[in-house]
PyMOL commands that place a pseudoatom at each C-alpha (Angstrom):
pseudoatom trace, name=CA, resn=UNK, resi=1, chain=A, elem=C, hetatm=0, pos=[0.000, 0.000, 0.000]
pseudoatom trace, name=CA, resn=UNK, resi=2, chain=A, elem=C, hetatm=0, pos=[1.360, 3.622, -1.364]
pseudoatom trace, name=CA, resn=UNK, resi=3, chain=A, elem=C, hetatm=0, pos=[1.662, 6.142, 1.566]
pseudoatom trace, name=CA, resn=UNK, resi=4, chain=A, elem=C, hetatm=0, pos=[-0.551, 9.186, 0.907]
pseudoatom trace, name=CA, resn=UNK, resi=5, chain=A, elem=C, hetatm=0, pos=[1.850, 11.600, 2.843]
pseudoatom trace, name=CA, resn=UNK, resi=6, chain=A, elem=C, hetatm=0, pos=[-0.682, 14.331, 1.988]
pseudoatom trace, name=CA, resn=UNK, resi=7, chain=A, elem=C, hetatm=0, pos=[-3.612, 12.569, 3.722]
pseudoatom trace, name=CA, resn=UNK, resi=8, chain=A, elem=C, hetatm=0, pos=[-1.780, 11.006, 6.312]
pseudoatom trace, name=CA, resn=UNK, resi=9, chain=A, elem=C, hetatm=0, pos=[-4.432, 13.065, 8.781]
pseudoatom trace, name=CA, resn=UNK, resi=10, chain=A, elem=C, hetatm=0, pos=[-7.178, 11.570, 6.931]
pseudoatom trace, name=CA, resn=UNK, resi=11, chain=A, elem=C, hetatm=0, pos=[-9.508, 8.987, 7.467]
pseudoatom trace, name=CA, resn=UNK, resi=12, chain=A, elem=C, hetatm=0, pos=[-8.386, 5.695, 5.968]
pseudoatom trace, name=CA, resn=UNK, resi=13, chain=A, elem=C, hetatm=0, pos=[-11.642, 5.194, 3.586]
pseudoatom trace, name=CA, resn=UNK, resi=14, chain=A, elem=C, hetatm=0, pos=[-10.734, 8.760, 2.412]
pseudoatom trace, name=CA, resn=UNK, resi=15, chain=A, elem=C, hetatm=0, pos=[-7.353, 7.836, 1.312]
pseudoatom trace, name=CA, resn=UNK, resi=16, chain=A, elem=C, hetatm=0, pos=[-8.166, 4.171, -0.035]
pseudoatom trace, name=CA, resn=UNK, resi=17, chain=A, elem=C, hetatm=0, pos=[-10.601, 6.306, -1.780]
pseudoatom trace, name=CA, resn=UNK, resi=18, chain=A, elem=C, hetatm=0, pos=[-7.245, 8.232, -3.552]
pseudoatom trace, name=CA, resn=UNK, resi=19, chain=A, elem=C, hetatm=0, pos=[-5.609, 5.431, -4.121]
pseudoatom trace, name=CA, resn=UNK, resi=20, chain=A, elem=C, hetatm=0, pos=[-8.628, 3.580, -6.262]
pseudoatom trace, name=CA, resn=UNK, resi=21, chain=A, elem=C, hetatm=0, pos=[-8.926, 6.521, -8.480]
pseudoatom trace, name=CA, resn=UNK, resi=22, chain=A, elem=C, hetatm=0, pos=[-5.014, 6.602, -8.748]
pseudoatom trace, name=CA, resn=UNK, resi=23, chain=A, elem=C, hetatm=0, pos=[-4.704, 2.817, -9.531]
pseudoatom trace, name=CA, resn=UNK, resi=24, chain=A, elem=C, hetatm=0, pos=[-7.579, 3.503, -12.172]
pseudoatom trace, name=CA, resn=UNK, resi=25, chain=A, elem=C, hetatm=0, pos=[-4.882, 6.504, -13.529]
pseudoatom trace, name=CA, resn=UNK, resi=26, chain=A, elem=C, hetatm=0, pos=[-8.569, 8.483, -12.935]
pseudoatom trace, name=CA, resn=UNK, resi=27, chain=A, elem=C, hetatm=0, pos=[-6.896, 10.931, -10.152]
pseudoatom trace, name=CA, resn=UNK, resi=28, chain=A, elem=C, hetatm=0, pos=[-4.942, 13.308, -12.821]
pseudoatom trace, name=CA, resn=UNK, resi=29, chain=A, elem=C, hetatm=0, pos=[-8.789, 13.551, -14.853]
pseudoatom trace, name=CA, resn=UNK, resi=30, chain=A, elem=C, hetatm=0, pos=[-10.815, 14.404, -11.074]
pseudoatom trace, name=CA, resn=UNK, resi=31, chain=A, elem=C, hetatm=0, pos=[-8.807, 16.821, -10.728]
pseudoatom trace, name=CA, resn=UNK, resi=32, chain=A, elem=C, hetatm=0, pos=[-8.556, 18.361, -14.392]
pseudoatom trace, name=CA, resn=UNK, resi=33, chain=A, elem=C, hetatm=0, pos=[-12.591, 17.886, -14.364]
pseudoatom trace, name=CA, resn=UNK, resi=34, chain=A, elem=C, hetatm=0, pos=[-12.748, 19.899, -11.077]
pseudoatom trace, name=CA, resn=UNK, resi=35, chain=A, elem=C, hetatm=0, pos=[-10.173, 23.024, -11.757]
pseudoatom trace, name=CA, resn=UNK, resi=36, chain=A, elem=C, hetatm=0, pos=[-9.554, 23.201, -15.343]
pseudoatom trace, name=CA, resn=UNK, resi=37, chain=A, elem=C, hetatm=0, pos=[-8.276, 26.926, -15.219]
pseudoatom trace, name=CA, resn=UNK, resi=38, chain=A, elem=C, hetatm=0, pos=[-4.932, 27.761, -14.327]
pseudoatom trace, name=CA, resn=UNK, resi=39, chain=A, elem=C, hetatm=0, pos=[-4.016, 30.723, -12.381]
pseudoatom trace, name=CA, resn=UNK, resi=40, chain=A, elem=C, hetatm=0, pos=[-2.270, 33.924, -14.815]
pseudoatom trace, name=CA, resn=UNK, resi=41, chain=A, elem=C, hetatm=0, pos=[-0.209, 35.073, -11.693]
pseudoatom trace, name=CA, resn=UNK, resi=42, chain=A, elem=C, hetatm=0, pos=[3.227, 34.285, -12.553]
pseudoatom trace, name=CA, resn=UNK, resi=43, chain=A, elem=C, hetatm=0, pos=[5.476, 36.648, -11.119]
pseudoatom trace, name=CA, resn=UNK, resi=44, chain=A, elem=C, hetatm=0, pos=[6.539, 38.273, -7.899]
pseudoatom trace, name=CA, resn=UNK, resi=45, chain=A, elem=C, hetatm=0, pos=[4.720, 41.093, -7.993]
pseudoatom trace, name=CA, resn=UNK, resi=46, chain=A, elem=C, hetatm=0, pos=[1.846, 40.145, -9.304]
pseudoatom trace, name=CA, resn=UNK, resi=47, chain=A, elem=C, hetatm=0, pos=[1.687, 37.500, -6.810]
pseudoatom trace, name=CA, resn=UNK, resi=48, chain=A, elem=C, hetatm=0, pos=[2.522, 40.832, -4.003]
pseudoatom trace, name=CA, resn=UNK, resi=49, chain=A, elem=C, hetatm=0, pos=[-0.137, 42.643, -5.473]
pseudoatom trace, name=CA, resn=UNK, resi=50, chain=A, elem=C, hetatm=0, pos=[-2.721, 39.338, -5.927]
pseudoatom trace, name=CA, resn=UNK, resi=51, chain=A, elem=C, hetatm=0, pos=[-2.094, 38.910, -1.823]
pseudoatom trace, name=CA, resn=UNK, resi=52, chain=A, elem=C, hetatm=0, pos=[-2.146, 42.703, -0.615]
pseudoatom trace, name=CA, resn=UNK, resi=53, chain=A, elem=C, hetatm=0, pos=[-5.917, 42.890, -2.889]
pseudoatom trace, name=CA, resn=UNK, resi=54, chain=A, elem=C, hetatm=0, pos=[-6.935, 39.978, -0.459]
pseudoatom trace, name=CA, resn=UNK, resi=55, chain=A, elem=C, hetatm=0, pos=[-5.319, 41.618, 2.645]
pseudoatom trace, name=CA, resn=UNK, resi=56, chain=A, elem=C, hetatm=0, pos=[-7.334, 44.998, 1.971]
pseudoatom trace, name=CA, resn=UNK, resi=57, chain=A, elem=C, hetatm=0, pos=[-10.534, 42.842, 1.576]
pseudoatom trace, name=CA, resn=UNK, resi=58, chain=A, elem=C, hetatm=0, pos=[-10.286, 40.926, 4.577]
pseudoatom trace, name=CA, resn=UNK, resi=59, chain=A, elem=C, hetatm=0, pos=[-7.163, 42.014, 7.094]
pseudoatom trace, name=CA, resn=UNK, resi=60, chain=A, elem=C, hetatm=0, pos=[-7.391, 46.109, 6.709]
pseudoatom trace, name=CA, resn=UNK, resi=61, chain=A, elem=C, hetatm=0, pos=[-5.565, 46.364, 10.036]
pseudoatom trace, name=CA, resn=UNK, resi=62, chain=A, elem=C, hetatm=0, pos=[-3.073, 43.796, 9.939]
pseudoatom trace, name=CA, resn=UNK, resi=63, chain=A, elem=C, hetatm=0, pos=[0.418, 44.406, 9.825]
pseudoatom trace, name=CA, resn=UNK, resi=64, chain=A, elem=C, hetatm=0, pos=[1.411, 45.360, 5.965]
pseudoatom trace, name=CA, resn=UNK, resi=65, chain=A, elem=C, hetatm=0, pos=[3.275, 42.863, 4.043]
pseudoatom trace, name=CA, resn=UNK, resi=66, chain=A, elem=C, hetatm=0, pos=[6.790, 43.935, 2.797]
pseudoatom trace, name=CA, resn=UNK, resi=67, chain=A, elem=C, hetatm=0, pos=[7.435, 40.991, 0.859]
pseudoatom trace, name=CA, resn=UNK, resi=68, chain=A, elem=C, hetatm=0, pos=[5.673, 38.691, -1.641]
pseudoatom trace, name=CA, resn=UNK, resi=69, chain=A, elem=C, hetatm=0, pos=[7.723, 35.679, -3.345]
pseudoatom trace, name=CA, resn=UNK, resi=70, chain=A, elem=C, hetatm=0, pos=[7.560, 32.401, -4.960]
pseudoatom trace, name=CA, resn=UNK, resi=71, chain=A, elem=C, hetatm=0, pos=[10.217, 30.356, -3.320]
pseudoatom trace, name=CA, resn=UNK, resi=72, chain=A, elem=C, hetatm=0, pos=[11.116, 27.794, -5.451]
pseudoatom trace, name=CA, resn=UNK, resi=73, chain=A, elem=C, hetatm=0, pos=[13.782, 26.865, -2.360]
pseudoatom trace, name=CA, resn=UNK, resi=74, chain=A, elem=C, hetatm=0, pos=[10.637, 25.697, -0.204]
pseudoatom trace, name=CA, resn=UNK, resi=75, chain=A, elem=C, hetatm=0, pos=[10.045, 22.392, 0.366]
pseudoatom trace, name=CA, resn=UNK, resi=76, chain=A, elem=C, hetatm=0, pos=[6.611, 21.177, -0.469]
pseudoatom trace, name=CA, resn=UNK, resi=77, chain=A, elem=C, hetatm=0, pos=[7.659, 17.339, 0.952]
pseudoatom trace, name=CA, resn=UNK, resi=78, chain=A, elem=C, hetatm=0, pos=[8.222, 19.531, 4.378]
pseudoatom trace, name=CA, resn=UNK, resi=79, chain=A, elem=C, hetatm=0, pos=[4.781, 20.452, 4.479]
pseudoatom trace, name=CA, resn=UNK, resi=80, chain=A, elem=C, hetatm=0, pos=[5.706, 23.895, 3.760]
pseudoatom trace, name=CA, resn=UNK, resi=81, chain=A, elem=C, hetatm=0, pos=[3.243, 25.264, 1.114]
pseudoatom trace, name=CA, resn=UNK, resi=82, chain=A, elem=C, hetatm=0, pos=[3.504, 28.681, 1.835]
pseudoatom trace, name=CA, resn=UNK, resi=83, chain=A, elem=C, hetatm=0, pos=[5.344, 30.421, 4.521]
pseudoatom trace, name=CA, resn=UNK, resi=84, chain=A, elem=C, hetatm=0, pos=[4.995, 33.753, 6.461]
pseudoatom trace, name=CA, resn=UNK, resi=85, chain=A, elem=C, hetatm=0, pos=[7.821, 35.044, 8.254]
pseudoatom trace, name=CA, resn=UNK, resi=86, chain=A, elem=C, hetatm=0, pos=[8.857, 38.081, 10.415]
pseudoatom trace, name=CA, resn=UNK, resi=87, chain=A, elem=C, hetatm=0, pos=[12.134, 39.232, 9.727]
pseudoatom trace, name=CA, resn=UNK, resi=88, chain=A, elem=C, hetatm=0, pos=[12.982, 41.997, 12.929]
pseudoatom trace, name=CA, resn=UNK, resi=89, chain=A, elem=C, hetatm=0, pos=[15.896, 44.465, 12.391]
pseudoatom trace, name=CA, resn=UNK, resi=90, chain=A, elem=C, hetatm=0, pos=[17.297, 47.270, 14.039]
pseudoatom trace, name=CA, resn=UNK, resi=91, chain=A, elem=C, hetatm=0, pos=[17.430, 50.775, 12.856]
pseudoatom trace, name=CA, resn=UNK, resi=92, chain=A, elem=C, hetatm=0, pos=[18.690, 53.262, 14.517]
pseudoatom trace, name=CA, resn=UNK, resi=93, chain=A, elem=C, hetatm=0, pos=[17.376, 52.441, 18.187]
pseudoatom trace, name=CA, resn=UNK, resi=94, chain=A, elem=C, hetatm=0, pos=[14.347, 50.837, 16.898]
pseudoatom trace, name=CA, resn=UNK, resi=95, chain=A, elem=C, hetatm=0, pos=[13.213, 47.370, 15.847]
pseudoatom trace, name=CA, resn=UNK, resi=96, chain=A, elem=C, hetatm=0, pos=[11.905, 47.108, 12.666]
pseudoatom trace, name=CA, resn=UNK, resi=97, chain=A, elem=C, hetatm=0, pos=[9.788, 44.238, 11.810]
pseudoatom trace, name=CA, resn=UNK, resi=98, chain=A, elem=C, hetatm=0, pos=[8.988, 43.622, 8.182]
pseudoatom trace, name=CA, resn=UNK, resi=99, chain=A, elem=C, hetatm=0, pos=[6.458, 40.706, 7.193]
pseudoatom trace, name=CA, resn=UNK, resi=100, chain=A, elem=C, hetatm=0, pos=[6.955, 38.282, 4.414]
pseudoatom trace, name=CA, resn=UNK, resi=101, chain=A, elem=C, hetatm=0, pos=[4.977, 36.069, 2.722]
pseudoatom trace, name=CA, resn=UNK, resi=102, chain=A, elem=C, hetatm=0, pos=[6.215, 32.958, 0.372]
pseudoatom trace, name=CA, resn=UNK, resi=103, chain=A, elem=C, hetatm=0, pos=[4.820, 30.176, -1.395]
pseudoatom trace, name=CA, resn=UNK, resi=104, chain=A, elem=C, hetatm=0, pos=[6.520, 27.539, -2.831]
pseudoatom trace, name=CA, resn=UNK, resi=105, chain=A, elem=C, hetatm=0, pos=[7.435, 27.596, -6.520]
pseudoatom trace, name=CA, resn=UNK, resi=106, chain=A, elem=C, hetatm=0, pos=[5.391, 24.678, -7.295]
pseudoatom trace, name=CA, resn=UNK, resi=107, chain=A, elem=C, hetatm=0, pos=[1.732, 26.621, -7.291]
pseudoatom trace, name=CA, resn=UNK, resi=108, chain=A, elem=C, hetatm=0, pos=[2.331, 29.143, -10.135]
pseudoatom trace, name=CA, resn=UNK, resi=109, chain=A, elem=C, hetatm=0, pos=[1.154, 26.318, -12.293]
pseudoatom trace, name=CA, resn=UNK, resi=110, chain=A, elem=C, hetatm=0, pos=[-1.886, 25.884, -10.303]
pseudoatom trace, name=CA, resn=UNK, resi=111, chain=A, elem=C, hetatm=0, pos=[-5.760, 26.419, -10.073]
pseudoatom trace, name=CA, resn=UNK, resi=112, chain=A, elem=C, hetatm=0, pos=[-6.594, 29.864, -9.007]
pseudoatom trace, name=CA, resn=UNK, resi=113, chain=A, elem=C, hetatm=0, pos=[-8.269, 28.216, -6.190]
pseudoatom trace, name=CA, resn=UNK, resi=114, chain=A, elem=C, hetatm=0, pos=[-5.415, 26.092, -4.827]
pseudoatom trace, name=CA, resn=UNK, resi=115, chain=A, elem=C, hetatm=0, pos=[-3.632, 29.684, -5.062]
pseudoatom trace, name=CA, resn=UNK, resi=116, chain=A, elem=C, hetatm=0, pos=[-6.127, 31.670, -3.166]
pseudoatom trace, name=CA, resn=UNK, resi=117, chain=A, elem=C, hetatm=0, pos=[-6.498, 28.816, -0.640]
pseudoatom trace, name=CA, resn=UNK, resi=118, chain=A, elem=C, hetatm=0, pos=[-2.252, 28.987, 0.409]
pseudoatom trace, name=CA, resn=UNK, resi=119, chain=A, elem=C, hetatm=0, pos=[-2.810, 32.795, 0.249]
pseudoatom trace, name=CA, resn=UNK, resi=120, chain=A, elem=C, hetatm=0, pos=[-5.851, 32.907, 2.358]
pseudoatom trace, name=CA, resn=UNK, resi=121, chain=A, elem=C, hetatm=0, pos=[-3.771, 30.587, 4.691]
pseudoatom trace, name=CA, resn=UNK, resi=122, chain=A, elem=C, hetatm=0, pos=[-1.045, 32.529, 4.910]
pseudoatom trace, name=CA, resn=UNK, resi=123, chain=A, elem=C, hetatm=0, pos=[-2.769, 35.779, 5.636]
pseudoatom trace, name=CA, resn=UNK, resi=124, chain=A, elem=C, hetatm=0, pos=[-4.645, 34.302, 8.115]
pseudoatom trace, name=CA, resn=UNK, resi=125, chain=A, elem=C, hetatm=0, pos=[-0.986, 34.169, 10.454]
pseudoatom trace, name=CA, resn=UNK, resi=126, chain=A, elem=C, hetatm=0, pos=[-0.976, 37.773, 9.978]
pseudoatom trace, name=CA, resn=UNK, resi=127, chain=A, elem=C, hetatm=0, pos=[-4.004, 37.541, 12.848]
pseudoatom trace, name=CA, resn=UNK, resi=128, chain=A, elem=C, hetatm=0, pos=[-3.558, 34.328, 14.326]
pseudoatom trace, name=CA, resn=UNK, resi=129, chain=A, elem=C, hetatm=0, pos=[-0.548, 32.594, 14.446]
pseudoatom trace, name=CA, resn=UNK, resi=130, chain=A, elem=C, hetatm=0, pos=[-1.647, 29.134, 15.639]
pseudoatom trace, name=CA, resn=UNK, resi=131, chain=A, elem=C, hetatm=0, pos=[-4.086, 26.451, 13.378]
pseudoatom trace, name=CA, resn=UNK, resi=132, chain=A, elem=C, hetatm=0, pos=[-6.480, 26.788, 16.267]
pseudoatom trace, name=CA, resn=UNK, resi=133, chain=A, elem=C, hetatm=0, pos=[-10.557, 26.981, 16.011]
pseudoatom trace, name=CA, resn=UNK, resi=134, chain=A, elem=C, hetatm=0, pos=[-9.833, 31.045, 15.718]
pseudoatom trace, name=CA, resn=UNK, resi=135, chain=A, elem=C, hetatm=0, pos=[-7.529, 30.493, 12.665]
pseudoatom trace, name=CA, resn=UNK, resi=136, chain=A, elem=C, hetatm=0, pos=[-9.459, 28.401, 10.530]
pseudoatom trace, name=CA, resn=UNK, resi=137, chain=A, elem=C, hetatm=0, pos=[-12.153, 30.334, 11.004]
pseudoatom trace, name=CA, resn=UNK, resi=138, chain=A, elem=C, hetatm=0, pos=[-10.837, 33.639, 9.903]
pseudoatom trace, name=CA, resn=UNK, resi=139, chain=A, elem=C, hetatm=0, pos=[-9.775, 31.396, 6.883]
pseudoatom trace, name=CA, resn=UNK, resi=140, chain=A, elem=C, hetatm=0, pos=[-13.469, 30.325, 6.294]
pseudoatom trace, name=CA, resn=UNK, resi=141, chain=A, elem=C, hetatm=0, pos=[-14.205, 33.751, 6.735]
pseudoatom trace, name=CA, resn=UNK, resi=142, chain=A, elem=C, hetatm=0, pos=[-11.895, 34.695, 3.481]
pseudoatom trace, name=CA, resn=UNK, resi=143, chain=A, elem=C, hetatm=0, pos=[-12.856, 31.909, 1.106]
pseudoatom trace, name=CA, resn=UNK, resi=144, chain=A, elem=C, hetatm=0, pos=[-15.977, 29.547, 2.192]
pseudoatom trace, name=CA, resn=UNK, resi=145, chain=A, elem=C, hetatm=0, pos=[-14.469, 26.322, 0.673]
pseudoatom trace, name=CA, resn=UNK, resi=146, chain=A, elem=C, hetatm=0, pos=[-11.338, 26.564, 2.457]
pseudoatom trace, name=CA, resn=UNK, resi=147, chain=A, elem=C, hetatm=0, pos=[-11.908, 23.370, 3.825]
pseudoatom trace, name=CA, resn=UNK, resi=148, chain=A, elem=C, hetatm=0, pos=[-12.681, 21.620, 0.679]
pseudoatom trace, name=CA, resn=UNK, resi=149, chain=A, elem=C, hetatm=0, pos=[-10.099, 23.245, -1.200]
pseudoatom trace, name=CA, resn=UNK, resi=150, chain=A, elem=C, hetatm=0, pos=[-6.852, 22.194, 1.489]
pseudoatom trace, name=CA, resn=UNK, resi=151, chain=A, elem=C, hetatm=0, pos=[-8.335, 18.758, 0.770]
pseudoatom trace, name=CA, resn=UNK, resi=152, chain=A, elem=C, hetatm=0, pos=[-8.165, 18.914, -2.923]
pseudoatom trace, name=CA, resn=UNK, resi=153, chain=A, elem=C, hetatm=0, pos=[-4.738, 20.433, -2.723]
pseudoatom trace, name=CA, resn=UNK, resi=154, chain=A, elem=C, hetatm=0, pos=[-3.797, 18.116, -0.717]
pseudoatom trace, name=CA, resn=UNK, resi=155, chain=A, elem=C, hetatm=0, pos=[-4.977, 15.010, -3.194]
pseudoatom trace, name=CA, resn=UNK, resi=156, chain=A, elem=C, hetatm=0, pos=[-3.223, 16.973, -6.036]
pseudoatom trace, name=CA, resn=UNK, resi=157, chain=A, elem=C, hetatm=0, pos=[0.080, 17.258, -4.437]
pseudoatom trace, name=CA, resn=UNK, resi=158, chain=A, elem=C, hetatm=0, pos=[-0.510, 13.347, -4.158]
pseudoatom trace, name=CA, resn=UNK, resi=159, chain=A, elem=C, hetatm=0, pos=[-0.963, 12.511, -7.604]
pseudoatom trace, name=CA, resn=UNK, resi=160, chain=A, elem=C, hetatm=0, pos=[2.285, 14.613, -8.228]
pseudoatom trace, name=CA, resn=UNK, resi=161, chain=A, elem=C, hetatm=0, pos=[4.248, 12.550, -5.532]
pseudoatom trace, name=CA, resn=UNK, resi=162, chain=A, elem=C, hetatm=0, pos=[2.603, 9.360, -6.866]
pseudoatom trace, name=CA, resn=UNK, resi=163, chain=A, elem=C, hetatm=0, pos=[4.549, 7.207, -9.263]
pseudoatom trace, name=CA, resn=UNK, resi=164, chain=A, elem=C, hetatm=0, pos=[2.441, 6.686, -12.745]
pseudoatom trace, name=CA, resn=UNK, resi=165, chain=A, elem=C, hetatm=0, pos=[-0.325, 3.622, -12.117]
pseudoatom trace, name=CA, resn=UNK, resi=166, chain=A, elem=C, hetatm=0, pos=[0.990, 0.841, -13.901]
for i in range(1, 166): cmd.bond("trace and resi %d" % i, "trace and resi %d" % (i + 1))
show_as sticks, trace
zoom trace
């Protein structure tokens, strides 16, 4: 039986579930059926601009983001799918914070809603740093179908680690 590293949190009729339409080599055409599009934000700053649009929607007084990146240097296999860091410096005699936000390399080839779901995520630490009832809340709070749509990320990043069924 093929680990689903992904779903490891998952019920185990969920992932036998994955692995029946990945045996069938029906996984890949699920997910095509379900998001079809792919996402036109390619670069840094549209990605910084893409984020801050959803940060003035939903976060108006959270901290402001200094940086936006793809990382192609994260490692999706360490569960890192996005990341949000504060870098502190001083300046003069003051600390300066500034906030960052990356997400790994991998999603600019992704559905806009895989996209929006890692961005939504990683917002969300601007407010609450913990995955606590608070923080995934303020996450269904930005997009509805969070939920459904960690899930389905989650089952694509699968059929990308899985080998080819034979």
């Amino acid at each position: 039986m093929t680990p689903l590293k992904y779903l490891a949190g998952y019920p185990q009729a969920v992932q036998e579930q994955v692995r029946r339409l990945h045996a069938r080599g029906e996984l890949g055409d699920y997910l095509q059926r379900r998001y079809p599009q792919r996402h036109p934000i390619q670069s840094d700053r549209a990605l910084h601009a893409y984020i801050g649009g959803l940060k003035q929607t939903y976060l108006r007084n959270a901290p402001a983001i200094d940086k936006t990146l793809y990382d192609s240097k994260l490692d999706v296999i360490g569960k890192a799918l996005g990341l949000h860091t504060a870098i502190s410096r001083v300046h003069g005699g003051r600390l300066v914070a500034k906030k960052e936000i990356r997400i790994a390399a991998v999603f600019r080839e992704t559905a806009p809603e895989f996209l929006r779901m890692i961005a939504v995520h990683e917002l969300a630490h601007l407010k609450e740093p913990a995955h606590d009832k608070a923080f995934y809340r303020l996450c269904t709070h930005m997009e509805p179908d969070y939920h459904q749509l960690e899930f389905d990320l989650r089952v694509y990043l699968c059929w990308r680690a899985l080998p080819a069924p034979a």
